[in-house]
C-alpha positions in Angstrom: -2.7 34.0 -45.8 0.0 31.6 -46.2 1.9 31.6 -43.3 5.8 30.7 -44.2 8.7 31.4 -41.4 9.3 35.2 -43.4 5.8 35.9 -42.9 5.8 34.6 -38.9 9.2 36.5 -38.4 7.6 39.8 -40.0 4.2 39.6 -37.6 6.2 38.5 -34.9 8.1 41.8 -35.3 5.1 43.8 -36.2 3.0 42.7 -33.1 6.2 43.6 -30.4 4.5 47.0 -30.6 1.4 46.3 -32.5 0.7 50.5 -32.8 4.3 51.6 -34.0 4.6 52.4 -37.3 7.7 50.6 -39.0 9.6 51.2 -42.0 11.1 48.5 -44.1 15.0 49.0 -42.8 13.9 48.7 -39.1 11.6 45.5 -40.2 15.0 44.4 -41.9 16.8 44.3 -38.8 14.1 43.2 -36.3 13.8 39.9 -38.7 16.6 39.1 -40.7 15.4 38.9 -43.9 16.9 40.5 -47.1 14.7 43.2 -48.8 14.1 41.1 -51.3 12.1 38.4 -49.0 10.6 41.5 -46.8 9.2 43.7 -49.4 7.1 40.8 -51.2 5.8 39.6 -47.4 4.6 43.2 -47.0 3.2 43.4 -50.2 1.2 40.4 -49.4 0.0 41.3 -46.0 -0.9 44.7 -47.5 -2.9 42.9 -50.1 -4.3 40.5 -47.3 -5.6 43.6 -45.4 -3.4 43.0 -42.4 -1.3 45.8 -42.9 -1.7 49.3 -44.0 1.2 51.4 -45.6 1.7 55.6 -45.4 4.4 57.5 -46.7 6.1 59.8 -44.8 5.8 63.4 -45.0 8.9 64.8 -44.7 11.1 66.9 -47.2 14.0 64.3 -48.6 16.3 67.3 -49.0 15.8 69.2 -45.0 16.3 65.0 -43.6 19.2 64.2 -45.9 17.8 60.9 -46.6 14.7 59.5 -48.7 10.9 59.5 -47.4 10.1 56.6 -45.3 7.3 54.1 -46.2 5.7 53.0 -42.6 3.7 49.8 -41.9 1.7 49.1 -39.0 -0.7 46.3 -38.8 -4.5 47.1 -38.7 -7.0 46.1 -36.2 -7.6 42.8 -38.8 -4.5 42.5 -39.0 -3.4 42.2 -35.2 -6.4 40.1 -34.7 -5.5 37.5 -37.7 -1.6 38.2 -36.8 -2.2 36.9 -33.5 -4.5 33.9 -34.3 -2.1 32.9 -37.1 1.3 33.0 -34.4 -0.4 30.9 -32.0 -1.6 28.6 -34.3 1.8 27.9 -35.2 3.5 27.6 -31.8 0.9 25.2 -31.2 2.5 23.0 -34.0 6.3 24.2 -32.8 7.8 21.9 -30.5 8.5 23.4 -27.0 12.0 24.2 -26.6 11.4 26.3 -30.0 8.4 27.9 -29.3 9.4 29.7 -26.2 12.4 31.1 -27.5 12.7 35.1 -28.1 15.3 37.4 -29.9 16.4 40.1 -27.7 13.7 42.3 -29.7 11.1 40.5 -28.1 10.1 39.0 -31.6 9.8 34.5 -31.4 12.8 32.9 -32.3 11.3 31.3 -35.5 
């Protein structure tokens, strides 16, 4: 797995609660990126095995809104997640790699 800053941000967000299920609007907002950077980052972690993907059950028309897609990160994937961050605040310098969003998620 590639790690790029949209894929550390997305991890990052993903391992603040490494058991909660998240859906792609809340992932937007815990990192910052467009839809159009998220979805293809959790396409790739899917494909990577790092993250598995459910829909939601839940009738569109009773919630008002469209079924949910949530993500959560597997046991692989929280191990590798893990590994992967640290190996990259290891190459951060300091003042960057202690910083944290109010989320909880690194600063990257």
């Amino acid at each position: 797995m590639r790690l790029t800053i949209p894929v550390a941000k997305v991890l990052a967000a993903l391992l603040v609660e490494p058991e909660a299920p998240r859906y792609g609007l809340d992932l937007m907002r815990l990192t910052g990126l467009p839809s159009g950077t998220l979805y293809p980052v959790l396409h790739r972690l899917q494909d990577a095995g790092w993250l598995a993907a459910d829909w939601e059950d839940v009738d569109p028309v009773a919630a008002g809104r469209p079924a949910r897609r949530y993500y959560r990160l597997t046991g692989e994937g929280i191990r590798s997640a893990r590994l992967a961050l640290a190996e990259l605040r290891a190459l951060v310098p300091s003042e960057r790699a202690g910083g944290a969003d109010p989320a909880g998620a690194p600063a990257w």
